[in-house]
C-alpha positions as CSV (number, residue, x, y, z in Angstrom):
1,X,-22.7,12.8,12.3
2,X,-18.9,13.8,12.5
3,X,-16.6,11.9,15.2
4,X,-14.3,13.9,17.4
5,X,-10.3,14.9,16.7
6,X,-8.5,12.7,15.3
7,X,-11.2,11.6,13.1
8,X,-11.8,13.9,10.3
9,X,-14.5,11.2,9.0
10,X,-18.4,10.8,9.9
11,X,-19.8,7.9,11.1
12,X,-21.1,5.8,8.1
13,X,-24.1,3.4,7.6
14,X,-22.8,0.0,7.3
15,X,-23.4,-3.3,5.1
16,X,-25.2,-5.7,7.3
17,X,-23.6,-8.3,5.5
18,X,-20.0,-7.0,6.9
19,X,-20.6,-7.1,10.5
20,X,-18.0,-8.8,13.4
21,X,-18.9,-12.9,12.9
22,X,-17.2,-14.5,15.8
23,X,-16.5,-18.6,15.5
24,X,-17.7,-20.4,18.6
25,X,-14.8,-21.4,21.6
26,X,-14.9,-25.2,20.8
27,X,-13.5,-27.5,18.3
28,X,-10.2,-26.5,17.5
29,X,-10.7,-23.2,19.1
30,X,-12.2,-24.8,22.7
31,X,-10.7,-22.6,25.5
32,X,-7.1,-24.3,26.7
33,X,-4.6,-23.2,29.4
34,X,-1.5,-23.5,27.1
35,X,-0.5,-20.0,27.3
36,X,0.1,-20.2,31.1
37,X,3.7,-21.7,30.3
38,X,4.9,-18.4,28.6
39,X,7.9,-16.9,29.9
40,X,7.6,-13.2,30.1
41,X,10.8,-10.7,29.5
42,X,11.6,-7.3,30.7
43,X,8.3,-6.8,32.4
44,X,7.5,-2.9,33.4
45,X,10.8,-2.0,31.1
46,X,9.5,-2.5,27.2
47,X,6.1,-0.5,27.2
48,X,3.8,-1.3,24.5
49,X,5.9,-3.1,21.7
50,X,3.7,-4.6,19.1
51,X,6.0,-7.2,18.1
52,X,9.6,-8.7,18.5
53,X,11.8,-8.8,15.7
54,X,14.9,-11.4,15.8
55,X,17.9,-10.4,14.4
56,X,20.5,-13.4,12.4
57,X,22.6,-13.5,15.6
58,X,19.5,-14.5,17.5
59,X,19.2,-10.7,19.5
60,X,16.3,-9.0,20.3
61,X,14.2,-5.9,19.0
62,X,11.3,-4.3,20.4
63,X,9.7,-1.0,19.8
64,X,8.4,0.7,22.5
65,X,5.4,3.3,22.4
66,X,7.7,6.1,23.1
67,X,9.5,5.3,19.5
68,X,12.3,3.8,21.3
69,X,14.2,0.7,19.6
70,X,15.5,-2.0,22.4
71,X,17.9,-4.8,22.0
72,X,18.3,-7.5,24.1
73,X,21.4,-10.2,23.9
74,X,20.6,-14.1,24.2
75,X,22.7,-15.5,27.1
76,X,24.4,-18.6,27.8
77,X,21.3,-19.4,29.7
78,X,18.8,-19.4,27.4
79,X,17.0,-16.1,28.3
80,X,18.1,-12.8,27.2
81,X,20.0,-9.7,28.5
82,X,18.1,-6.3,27.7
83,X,20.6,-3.3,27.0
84,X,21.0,-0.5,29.5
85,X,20.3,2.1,26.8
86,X,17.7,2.2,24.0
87,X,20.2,1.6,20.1
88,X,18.2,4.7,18.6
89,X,15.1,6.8,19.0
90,X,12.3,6.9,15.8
91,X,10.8,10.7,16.6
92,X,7.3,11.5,16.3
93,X,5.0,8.3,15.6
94,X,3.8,5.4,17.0
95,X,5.7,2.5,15.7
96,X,3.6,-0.8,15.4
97,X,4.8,-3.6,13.2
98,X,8.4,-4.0,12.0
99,X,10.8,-6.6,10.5
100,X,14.4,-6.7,9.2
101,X,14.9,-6.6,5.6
102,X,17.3,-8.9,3.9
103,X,20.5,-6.0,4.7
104,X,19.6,-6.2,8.2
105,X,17.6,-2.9,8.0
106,X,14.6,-2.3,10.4
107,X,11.7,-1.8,8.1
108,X,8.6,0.0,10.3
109,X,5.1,1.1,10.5
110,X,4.8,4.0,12.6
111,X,1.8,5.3,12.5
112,X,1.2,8.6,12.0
113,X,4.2,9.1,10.4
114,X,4.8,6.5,7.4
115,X,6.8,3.3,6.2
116,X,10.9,4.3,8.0
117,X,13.7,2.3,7.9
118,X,16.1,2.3,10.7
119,X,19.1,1.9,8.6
120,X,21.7,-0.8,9.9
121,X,25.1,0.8,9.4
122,X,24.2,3.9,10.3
123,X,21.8,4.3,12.6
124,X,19.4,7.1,11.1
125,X,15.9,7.0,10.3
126,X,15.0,7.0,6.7
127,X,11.5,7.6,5.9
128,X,9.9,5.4,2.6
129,X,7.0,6.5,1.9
130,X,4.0,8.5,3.2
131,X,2.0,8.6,0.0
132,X,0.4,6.5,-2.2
133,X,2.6,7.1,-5.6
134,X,0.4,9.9,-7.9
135,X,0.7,7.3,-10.7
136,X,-1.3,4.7,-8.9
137,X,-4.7,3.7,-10.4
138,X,-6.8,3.1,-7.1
139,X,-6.1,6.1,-5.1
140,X,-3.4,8.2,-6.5
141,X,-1.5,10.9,-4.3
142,X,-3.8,9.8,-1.2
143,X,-1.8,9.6,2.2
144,X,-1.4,6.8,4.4
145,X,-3.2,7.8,7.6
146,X,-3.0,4.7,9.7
147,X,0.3,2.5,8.8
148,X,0.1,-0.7,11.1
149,X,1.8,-3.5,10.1
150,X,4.3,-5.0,7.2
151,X,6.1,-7.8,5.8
152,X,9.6,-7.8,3.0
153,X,9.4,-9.9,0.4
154,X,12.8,-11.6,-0.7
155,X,12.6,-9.4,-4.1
156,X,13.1,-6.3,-1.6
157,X,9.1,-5.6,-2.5
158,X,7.7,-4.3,0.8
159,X,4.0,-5.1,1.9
160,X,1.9,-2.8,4.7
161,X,-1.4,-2.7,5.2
162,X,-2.9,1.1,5.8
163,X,-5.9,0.6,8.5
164,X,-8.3,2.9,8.2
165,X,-8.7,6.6,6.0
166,X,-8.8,9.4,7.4
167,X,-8.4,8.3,11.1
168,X,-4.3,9.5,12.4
169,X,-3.3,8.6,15.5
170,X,-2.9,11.5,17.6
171,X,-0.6,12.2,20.9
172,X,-2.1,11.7,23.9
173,X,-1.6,13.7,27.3
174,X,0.6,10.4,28.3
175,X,3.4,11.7,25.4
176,X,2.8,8.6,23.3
177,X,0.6,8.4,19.6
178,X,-2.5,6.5,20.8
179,X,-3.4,4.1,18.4
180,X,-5.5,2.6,20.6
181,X,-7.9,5.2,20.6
182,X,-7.8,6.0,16.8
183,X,-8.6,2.4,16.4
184,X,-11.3,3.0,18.3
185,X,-12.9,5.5,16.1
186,X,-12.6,3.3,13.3
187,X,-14.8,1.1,14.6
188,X,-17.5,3.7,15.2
189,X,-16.5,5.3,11.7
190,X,-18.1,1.8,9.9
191,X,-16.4,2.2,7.1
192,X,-13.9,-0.6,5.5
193,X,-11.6,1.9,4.2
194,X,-8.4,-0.4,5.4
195,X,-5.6,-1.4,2.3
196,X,-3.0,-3.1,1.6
197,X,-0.1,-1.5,-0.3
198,X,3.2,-2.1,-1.7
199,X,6.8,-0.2,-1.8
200,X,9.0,-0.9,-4.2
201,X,12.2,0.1,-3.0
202,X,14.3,0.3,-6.2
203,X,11.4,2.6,-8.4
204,X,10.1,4.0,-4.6
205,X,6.8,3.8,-5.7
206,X,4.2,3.2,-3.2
207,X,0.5,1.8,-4.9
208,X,-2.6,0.0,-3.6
209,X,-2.9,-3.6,-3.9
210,X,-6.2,-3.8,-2.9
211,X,-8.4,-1.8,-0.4
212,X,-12.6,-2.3,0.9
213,X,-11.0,-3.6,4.2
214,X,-12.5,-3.2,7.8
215,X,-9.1,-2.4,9.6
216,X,-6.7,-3.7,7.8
217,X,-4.1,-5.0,10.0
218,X,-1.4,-8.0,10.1
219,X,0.3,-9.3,7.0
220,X,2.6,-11.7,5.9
221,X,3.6,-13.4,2.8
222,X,3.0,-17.6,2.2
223,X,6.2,-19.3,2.3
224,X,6.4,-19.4,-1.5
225,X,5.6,-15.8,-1.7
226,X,3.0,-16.6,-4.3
227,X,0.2,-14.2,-2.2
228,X,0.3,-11.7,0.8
229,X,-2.2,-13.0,4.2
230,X,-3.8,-9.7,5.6
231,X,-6.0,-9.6,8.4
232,X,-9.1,-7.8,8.3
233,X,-9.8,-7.1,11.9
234,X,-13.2,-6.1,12.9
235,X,-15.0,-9.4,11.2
236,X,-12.1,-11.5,12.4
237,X,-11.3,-12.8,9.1
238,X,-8.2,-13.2,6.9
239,X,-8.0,-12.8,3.4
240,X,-5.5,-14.1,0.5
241,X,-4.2,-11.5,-2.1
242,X,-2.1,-13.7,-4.7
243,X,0.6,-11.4,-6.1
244,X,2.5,-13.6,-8.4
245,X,0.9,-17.3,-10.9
246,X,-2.4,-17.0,-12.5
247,X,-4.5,-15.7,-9.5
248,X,-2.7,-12.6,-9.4
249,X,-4.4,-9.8,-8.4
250,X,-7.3,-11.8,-7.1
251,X,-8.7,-11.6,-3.2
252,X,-10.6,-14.4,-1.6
253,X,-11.7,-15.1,2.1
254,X,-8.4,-17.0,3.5
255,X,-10.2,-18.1,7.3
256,X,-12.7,-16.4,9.0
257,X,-15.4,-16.7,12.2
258,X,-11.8,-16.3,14.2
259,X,-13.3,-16.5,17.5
260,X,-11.6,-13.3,18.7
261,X,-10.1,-9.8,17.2
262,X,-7.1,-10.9,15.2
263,X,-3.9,-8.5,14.5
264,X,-1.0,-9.7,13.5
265,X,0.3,-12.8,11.5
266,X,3.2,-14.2,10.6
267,X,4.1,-17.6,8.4
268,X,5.7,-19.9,10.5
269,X,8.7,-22.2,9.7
270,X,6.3,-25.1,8.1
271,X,4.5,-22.7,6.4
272,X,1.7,-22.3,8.2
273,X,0.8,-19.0,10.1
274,X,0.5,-17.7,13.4
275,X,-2.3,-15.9,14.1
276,X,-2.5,-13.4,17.2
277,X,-6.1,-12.3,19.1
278,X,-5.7,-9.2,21.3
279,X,-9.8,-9.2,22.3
280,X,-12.3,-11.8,22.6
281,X,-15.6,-11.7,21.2
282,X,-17.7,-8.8,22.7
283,X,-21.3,-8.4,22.5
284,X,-21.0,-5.4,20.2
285,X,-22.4,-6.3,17.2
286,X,-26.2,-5.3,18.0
287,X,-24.8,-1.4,18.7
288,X,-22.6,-1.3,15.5
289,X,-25.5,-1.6,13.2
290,X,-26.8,1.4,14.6
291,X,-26.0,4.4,13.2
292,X,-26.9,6.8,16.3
293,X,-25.7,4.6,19.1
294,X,-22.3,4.6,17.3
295,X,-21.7,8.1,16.7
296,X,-23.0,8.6,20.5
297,X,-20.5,6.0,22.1
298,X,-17.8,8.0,20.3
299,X,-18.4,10.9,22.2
300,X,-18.7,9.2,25.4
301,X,-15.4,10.0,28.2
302,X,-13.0,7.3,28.5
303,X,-14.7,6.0,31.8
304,X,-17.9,5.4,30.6
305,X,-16.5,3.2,28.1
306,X,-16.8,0.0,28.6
307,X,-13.7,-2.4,29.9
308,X,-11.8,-4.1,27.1
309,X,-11.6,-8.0,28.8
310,X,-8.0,-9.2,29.6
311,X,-7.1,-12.5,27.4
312,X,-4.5,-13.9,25.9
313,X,-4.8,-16.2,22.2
314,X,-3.0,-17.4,19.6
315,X,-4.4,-19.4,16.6
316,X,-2.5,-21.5,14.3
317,X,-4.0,-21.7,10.7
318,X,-2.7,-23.9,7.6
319,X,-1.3,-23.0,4.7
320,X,-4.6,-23.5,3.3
321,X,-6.8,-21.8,5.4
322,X,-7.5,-24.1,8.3
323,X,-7.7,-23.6,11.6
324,X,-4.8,-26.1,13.3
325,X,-4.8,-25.2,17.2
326,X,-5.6,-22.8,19.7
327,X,-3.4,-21.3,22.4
328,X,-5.2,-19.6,25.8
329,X,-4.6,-17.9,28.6
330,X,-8.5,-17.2,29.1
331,X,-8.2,-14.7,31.6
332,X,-5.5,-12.8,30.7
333,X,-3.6,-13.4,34.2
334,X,-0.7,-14.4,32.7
335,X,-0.3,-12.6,29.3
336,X,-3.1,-10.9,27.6
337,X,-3.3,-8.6,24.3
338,X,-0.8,-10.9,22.0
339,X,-0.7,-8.5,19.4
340,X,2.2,-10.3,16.8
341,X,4.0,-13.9,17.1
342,X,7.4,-14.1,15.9
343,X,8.9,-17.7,15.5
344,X,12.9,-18.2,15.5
345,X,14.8,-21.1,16.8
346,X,12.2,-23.1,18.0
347,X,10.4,-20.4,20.3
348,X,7.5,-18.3,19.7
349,X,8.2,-14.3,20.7
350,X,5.1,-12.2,21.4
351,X,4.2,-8.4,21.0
352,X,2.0,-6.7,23.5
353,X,0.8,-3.8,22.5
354,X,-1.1,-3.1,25.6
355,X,1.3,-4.4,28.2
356,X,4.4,-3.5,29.7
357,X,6.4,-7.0,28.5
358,X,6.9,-8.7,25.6
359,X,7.3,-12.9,26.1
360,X,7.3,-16.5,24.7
361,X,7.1,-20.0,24.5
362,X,8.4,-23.0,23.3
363,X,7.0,-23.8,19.5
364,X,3.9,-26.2,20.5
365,X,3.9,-29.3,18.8
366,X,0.2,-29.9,17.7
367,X,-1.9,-32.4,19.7
């Protein structure tokens, strides 16, 4: 049962036991209107950036789908002043998450192409690494097909999570990579082929830290650095990698039953994280454990596809795994697809991969 271009997997049988497992809107995570205060910048002029990177002098960065880097200054008062013309242009990809290393460098994941720095002083586009190194002992030599987010360590030591094998974005009649779609496909491939990997910048070496995951998405590090937080997207859970005291090497469950599709997260000032939710829960999970019905909706047009809801959620999680408060805008009306939270100077910056702004709040204090 093959799936169509870009996919150059089949559609697998699946593990019952690693189906989507939704928590329940109440509690912690009981539907709110707190997202309704978000101010929203540069509407219908930043197309698709996944996140918002904030620079030491407090400027903007965004990424648009067309590979186009943005900057905006902070104004005298208090919002922000987008540049006329884009500072530099990536080439072929889709970029998705970036951050500055400690040089100032733009470290990103643009997908379809590999790990690329935008370098600082210069201005040019260094590509890392699109291969895993041929010395690694997981999956030597194999490429990185679907680079999506990443996180620098304060040793240099760069951390990315590769979603899915065999699944490249591919450009799209529109002129952009659609990663959209070849997320898509993913979830009708089955298969937890998602990973997490590492770049060491001073031996370049590129290795697997550990793999088995069902789109592998957001990471960060914990504000000690003692283990790396990746999100593991299509059974809204996050898991704990400990790369450094006794437990290294070692994966556990970190949260799950998120009560929507998480992507990115970032560790907040206090050390707890920030989780973003693009999709709410979707009754999909009877269809997915069918083999047939999952290679057929693959094959379906676009508009016979089923509507993916408008919402708008952010979940804050502690540094030990516990969910701490909920943000909503339930419908979407207001900003929806929150795809990576960025905190700096006591404001919240959100990505939006979907939408043609990027925005933010004020840092809520919990209730």
């Amino acid at each position: 049962m093959p799936l169509p271009y870009p996919a150059i997997v089949p559609v697998e049988r699946m593990d019952p036991d690693n189906l989507p497992n939704f928590g329940a809107l109440k509690g912690v995570y009981a539907t709110n209107d707190k997202l309704l205060g978000a101010t929203k910048l540069f509407e219908g002029k930043i197309q698709g950036s996944e996140s918002v990177a904030v620079a030491k002098d407090g400027s903007l960065y965004m990424l648009d789908k067309f590979g186009f880097v943005w900057r905006a200054r902070a104004n005298a008062a208090g919002g922000y002043d987008l540049e006329k013309e884009p500072l530099a242009q990536l080439g072929s990809g889709r970029p998705l998450g970036f951050h500055f290393d400690a040089d100032g460098n733009l470290i990103v994941c643009n997908a379809g192409v590999g790990l690329v720095m935008l370098e600082k002083e210069s201005g040019k586009v260094v590509l890392l690494t699109a291969r895993v190194s041929a010395d690694d002992r997981v999956a030597p030599g194999s490429s990185i097909d679907y680079i999506n987010d990443v996180a620098v360590a304060s040793n240099g030591i760069v951390y990315f999570t590769d979603s899915v094998r065999g699944i490249t974005p591919a450009k799209n009649a529109e002129g952009f990579w659609d990663t959209m779609a070849a997320y898509t496909l993913s979830l009708f491939n089955g298969k937890a082929s998602g990973r997490l990997l590492s770049f060491n910048p001073a031996t370049r070496k590129t290795h697997v830290v550990t793999d088995g995951l069902w789109f592998a998405n957001g990471v960060t590090l914990s504000k000690n650095e003692s283990f790396v937080a990746v999100v593991e997207t299509n059974v809204q859970r996050v898991h704990r990698v400990w790369v450094s005291g006794p437990k290294a090497g070692q994966r556990e469950v970190f949260i799950d039953k998120l009560p929507g599709f998480p992507d990115g997260i970032t560790t907040s000032s206090s050390g707890s994280f920030w989780v973003g939710l693009v999709v709410p829960k979707m009754p999909i999970v009877a269809w997915l454990e069918s083999r047939y019905i999952r290679w057929l909706a693959a094959w379906l047009p676009e508009h016979f596809k089923p509507a993916i809801p408008k919402w708008g959620a952010i979940v804050e999680i502690s540094s030990e795994g516990e969910p701490l408060q909920a943000l909503y805008d339930a419908d979407g009306s207001h900003v929806s697809a929150i795809s990576a939270i960025t905190e700096s100077e006591g404001r919240l910056f959100f990505g939006n991969l979907a939408g043609e702004y990027v925005s933010f709040i004020a840092t809520p204090v919990r209730d």
